[in-house]
MMTF fields as JSON, N, C-alpha, C and O atoms, coordinates in Angstrom:
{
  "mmtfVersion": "1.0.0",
  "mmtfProducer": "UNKNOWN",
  "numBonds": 455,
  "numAtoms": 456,
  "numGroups": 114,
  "numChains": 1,
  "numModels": 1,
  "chainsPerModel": [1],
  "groupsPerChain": [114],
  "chainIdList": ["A"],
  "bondAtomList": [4, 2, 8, 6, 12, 10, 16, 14, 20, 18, 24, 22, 28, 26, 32, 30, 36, 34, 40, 38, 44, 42, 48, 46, 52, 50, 56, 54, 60, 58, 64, 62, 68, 66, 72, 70, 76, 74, 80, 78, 84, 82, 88, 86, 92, 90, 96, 94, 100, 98, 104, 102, 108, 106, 112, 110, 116, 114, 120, 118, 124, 122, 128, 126, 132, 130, 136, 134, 140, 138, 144, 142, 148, 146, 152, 150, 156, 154, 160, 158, 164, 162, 168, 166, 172, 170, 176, 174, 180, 178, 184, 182, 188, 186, 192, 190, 196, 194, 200, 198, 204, 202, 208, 206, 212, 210, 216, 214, 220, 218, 224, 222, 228, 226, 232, 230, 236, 234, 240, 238, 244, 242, 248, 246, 252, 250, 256, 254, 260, 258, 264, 262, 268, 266, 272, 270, 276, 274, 280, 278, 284, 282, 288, 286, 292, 290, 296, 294, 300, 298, 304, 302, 308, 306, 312, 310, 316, 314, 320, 318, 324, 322, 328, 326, 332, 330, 336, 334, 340, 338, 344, 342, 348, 346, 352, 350, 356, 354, 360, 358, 364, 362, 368, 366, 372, 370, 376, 374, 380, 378, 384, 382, 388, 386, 392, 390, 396, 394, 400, 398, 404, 402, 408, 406, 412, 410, 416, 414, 420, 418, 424, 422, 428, 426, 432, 430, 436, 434, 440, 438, 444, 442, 448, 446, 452, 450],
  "bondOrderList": [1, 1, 1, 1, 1, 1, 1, 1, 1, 1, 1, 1, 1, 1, 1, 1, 1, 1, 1, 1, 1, 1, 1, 1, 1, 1, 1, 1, 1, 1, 1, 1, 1, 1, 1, 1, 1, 1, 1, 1, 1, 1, 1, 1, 1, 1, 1, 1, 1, 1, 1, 1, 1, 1, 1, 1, 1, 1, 1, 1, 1, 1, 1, 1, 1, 1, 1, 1, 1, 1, 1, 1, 1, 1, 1, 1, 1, 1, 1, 1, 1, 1, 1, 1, 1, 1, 1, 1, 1, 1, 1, 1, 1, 1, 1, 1, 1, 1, 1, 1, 1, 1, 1, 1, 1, 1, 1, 1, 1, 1, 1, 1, 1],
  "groupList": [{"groupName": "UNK", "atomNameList": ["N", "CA", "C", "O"], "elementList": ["N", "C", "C", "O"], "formalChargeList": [0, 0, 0, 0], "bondAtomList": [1, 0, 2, 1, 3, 2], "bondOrderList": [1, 1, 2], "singleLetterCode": "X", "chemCompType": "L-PEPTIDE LINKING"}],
  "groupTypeList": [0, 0, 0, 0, 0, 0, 0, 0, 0, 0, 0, 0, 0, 0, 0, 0, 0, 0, 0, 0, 0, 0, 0, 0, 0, 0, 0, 0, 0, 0, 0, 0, 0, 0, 0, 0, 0, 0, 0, 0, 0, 0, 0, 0, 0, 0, 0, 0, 0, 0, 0, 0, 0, 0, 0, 0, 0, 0, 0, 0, 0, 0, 0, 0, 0, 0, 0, 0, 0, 0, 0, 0, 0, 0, 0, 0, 0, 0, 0, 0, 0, 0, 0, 0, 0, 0, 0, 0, 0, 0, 0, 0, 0, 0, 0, 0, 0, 0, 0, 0, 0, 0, 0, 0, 0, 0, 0, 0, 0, 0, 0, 0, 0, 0],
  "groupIdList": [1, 2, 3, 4, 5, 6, 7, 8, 9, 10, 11, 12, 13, 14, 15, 16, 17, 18, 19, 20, 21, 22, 23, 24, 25, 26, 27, 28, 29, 30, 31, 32, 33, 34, 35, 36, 37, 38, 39, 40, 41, 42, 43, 44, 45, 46, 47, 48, 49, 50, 51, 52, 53, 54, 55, 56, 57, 58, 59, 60, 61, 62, 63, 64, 65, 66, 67, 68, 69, 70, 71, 72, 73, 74, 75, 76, 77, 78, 79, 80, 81, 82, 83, 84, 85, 86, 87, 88, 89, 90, 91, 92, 93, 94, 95, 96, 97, 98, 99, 100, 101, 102, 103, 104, 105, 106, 107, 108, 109, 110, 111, 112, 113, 114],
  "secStructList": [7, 7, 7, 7, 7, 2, 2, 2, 2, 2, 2, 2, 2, 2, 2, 2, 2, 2, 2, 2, 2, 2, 2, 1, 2, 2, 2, 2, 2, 7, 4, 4, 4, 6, 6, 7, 7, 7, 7, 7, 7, 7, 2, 2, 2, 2, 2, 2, 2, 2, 2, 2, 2, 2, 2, 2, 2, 2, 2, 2, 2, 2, 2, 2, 2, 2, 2, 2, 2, 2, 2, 2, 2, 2, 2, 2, 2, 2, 2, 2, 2, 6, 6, 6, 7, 7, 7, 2, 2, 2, 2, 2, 2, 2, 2, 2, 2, 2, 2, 2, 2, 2, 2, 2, 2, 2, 2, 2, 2, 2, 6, 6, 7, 7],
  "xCoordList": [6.411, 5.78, 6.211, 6.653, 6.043, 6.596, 5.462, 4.427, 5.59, 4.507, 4.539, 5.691, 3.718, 3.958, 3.184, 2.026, 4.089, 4.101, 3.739, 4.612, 1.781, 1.91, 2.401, 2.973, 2.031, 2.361, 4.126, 4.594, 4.981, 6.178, 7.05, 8.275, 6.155, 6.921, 6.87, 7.806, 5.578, 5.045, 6.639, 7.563, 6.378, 6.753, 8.939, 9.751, 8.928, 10.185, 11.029, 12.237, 9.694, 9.483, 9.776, 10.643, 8.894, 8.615, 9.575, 10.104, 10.64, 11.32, 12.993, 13.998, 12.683, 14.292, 13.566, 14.23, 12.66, 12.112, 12.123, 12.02, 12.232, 12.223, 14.156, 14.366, 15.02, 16.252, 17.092, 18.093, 16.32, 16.242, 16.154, 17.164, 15.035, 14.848, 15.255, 15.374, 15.794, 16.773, 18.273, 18.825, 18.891, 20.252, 20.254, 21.349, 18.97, 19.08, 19.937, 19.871, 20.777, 21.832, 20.4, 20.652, 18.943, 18.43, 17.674, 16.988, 17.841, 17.576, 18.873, 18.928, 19.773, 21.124, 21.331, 21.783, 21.098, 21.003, 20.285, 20.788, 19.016, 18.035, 17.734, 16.694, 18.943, 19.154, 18.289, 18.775, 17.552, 16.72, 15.288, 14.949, 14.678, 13.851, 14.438, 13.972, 15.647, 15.992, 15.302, 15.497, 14.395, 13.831, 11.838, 10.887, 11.872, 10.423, 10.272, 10.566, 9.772, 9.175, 7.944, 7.648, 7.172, 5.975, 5.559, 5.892, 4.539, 4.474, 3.12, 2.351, 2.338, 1.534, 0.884, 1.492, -0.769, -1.447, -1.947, -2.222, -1.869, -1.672, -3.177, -2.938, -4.497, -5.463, -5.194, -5.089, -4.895, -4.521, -3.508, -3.584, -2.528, -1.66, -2.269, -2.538, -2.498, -3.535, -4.57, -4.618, -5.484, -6.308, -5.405, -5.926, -4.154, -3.266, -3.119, -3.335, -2.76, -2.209, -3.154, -2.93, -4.634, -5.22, -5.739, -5.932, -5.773, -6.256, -5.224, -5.502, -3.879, -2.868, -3.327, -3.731, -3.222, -3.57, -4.81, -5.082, -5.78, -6.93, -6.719, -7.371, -5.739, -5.634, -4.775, -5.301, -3.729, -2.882, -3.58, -3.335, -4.461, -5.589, -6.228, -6.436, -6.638, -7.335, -6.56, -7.056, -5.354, -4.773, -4.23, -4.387, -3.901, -3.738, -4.908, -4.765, -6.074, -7.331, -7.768, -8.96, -7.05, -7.368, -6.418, -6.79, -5.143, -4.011, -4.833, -5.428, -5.031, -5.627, -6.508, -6.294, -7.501, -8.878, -8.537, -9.309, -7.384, -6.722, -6.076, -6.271, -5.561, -4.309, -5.586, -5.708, -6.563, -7.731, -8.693, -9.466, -8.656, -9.518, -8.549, -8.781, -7.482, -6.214, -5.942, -5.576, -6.144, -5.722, -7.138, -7.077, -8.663, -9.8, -9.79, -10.408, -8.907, -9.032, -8.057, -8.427, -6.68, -6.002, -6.395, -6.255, -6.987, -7.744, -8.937, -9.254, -9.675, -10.731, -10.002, -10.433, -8.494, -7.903, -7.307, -7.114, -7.166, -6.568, -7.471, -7.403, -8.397, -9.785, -10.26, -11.271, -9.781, -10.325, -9.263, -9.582, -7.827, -7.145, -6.393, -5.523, -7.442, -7.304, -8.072, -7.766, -9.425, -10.705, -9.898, -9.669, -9.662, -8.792, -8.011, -7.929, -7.334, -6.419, -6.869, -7.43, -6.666, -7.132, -6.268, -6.649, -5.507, -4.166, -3.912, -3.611, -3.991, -4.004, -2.533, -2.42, -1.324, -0.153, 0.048, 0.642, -0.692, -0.652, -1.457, -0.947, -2.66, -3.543, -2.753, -2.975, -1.519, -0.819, -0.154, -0.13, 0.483, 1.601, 1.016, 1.423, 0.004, -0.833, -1.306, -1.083, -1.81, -2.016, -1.055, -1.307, 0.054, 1.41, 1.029, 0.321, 1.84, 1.556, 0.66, 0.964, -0.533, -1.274, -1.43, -1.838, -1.085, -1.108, -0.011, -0.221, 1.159, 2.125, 1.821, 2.439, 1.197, 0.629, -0.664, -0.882, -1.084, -2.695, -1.961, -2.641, -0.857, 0.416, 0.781, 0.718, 1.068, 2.014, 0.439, 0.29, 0.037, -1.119, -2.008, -2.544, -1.925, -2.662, -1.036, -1.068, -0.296, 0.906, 1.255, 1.943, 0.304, 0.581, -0.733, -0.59, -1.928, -3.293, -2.598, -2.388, -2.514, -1.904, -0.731, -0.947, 0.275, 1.041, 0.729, 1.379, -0.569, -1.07, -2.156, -2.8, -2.222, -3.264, -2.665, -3.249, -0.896, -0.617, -0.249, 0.08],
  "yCoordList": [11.84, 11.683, 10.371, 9.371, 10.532, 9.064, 8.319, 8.862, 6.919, 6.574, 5.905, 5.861, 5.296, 4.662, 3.05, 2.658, 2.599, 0.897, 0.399, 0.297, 0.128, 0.085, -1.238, -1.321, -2.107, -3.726, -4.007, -4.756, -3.208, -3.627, -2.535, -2.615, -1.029, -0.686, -1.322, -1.362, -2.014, -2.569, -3.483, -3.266, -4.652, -5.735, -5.439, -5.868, -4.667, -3.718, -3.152, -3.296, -2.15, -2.219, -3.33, -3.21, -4.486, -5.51, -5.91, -6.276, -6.246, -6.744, -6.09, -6.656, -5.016, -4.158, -4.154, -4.361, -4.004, -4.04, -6.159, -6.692, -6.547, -8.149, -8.209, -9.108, -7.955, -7.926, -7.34, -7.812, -5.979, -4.939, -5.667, -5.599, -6.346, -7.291, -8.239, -8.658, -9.286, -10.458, -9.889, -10.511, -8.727, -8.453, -7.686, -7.61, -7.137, -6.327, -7.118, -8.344, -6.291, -6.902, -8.2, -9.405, -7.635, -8.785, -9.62, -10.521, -9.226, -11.213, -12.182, -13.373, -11.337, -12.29, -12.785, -13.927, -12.172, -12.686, -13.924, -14.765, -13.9, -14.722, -15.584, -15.494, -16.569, -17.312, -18.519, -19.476, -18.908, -20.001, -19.931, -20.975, -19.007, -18.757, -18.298, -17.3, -19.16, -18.268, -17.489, -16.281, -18.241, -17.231, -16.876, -16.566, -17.094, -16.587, -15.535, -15.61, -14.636, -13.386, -12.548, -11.762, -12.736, -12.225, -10.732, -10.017, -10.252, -9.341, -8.856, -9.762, -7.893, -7.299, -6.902, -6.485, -7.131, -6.742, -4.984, -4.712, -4.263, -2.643, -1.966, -0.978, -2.236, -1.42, -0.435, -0.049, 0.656, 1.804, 2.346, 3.468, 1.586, 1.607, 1.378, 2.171, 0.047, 0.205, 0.923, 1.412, 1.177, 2.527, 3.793, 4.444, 3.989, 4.77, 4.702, 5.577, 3.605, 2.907, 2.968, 3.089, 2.761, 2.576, 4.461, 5.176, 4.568, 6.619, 7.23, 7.844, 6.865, 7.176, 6.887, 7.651, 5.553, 4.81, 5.517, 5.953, 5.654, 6.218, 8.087, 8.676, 8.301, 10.106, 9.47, 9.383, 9.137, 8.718, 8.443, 9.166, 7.383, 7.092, 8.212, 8.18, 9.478, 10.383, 11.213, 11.928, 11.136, 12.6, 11.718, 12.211, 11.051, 9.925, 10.507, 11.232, 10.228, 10.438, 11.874, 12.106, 12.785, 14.196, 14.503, 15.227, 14.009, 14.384, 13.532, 14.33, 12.436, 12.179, 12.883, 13.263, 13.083, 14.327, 15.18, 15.821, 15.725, 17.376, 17.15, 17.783, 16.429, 15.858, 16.0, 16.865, 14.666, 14.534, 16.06, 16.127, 16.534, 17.841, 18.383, 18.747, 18.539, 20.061, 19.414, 20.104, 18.091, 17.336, 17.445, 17.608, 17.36, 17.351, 19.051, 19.444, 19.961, 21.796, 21.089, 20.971, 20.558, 20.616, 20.087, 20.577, 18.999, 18.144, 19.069, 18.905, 19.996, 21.338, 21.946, 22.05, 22.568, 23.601, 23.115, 23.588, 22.052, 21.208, 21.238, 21.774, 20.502, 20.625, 22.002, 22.076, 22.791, 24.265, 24.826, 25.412, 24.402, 24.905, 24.304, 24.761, 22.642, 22.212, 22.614, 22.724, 22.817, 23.132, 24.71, 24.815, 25.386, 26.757, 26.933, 27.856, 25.493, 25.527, 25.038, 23.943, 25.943, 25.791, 25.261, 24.823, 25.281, 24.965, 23.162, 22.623, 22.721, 20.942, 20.308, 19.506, 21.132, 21.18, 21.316, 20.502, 22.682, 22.974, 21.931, 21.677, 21.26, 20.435, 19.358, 19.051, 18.445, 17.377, 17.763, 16.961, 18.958, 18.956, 18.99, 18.35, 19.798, 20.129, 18.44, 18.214, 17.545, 16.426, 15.466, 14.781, 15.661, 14.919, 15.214, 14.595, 16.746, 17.531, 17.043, 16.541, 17.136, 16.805, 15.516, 15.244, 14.725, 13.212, 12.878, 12.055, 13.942, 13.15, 14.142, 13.802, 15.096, 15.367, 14.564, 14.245, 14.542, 13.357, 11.827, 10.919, 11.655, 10.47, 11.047, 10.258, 12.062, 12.233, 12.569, 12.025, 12.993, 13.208, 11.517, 11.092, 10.836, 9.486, 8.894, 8.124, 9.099, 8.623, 8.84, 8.225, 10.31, 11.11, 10.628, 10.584, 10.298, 9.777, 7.862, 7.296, 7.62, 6.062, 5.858, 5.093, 6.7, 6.333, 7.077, 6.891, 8.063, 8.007, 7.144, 7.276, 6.238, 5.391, 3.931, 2.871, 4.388, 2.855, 2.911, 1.884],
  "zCoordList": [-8.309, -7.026, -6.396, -6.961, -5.426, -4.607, -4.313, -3.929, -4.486, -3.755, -2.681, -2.25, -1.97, -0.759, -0.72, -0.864, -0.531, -0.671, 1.332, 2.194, 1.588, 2.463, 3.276, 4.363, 2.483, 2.703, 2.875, 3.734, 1.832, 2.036, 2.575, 2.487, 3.397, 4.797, 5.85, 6.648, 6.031, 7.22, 7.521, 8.305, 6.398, 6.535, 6.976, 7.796, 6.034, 6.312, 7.446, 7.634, 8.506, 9.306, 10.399, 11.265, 10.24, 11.29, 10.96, 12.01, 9.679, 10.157, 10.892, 11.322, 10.772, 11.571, 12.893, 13.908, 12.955, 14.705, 15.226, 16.331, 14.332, 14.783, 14.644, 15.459, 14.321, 14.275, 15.402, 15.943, 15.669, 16.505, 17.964, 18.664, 18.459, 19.455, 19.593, 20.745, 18.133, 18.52, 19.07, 19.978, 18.509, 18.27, 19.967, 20.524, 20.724, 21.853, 23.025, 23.116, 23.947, 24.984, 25.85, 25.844, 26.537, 27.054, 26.422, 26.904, 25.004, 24.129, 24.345, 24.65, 24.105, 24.1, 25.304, 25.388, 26.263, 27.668, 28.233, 28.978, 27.753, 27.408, 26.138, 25.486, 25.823, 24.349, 24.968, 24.364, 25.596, 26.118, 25.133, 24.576, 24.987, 24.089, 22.694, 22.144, 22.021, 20.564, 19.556, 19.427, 18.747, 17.611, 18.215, 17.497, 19.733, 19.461, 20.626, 21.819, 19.95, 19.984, 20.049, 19.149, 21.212, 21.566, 21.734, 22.68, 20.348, 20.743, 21.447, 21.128, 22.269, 23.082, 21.762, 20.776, 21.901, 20.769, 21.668, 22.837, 20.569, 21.303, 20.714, 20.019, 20.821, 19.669, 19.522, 18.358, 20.817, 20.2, 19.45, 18.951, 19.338, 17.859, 16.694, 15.791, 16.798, 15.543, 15.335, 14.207, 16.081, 15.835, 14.999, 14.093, 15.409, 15.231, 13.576, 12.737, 13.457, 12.259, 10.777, 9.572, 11.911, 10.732, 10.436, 9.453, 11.515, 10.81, 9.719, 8.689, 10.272, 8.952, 7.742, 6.866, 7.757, 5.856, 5.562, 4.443, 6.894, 6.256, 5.24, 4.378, 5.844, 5.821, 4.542, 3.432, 4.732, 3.501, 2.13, 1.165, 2.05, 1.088, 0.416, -0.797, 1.35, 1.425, 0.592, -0.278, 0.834, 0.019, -1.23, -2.347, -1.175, -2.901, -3.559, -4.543, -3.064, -3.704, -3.492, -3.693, -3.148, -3.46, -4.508, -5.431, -4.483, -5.595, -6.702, -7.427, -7.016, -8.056, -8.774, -9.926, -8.154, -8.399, -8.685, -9.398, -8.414, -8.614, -10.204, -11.241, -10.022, -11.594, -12.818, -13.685, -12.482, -13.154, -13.309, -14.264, -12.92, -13.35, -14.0, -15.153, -13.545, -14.325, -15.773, -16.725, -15.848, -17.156, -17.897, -19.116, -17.185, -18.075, -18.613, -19.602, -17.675, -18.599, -19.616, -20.784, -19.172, -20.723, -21.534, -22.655, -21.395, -22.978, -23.393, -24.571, -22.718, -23.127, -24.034, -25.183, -23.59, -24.123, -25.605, -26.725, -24.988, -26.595, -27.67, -28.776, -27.079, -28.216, -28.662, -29.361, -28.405, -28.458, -29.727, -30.761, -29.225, -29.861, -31.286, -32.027, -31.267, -32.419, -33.728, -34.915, -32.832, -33.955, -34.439, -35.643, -33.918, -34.561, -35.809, -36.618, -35.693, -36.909, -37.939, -37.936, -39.277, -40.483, -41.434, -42.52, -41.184, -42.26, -42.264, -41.199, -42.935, -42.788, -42.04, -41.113, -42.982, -42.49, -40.653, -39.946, -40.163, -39.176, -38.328, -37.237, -38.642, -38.358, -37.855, -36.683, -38.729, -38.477, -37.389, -36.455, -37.248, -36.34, -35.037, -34.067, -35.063, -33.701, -33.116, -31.926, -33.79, -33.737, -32.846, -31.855, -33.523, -32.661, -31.461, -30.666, -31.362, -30.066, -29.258, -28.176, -29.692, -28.786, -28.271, -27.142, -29.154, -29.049, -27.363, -26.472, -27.507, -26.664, -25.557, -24.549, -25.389, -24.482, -23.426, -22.257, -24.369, -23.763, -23.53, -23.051, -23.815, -23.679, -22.207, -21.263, -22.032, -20.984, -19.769, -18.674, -20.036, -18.787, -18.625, -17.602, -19.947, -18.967, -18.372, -17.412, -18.691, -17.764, -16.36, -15.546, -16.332, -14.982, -14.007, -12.785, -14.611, -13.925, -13.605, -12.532, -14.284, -14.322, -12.642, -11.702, -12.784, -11.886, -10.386, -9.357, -10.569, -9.227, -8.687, -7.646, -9.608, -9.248, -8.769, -8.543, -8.687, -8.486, -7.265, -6.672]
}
């Protein structure tokens, strides 16, 4: 899954749009003011801005919830299908198994939480 880094698109962002406006034909025209750059505070962008992260947040935290339940049936099914086995031999192996399974699902809860 990908995740989304909101601090270092922004900044990413601001800065090809700050490059974008130094490098434009009427900055260069205008080298009297060199490196400063005023921008118009816009609320309704940011209003904009902030409903995204809000919806964005929102579905992080629905994919999480989703992962987290489908992983609390497999650790059910696991436990179900450990108590089954009678054989001690069979007991160890199932053990691993399961071990790098319940390995790989907190791996999968972990990196949607980052």
């Amino acid at each position: 899954m990908n995740t989304f880094n909101t601090n270092m698109d922004f900044k990413q962002n601001s800065t090809f749009m700050l490059n974008s406006v130094k490098n434009s034909p009427s900055k260069q025209a205008n080298d009297d003011d060199d490196d400063e750059i005023q921008f118009k505070y816009n609320p309704a962008r940011e209003y904009e801005i902030q409903k995204e992260v809000e919806r964005y947040r929102q579905k992080l935290q629905d994919e999480l919830l989703k992962v987290i339940n489908e992983e609390k049936q497999k650790e059910e099914e696991r436990e179900t299908f450990f108590k089954n086995i009678s054989d001690e031999e069979e007991k160890k192996k199932a053990e691993i198994l399961i071990n790098l399974q319940r390995s790989e699902s907190s791996r999968k809860v972990v990196s949607l939480k980052q």
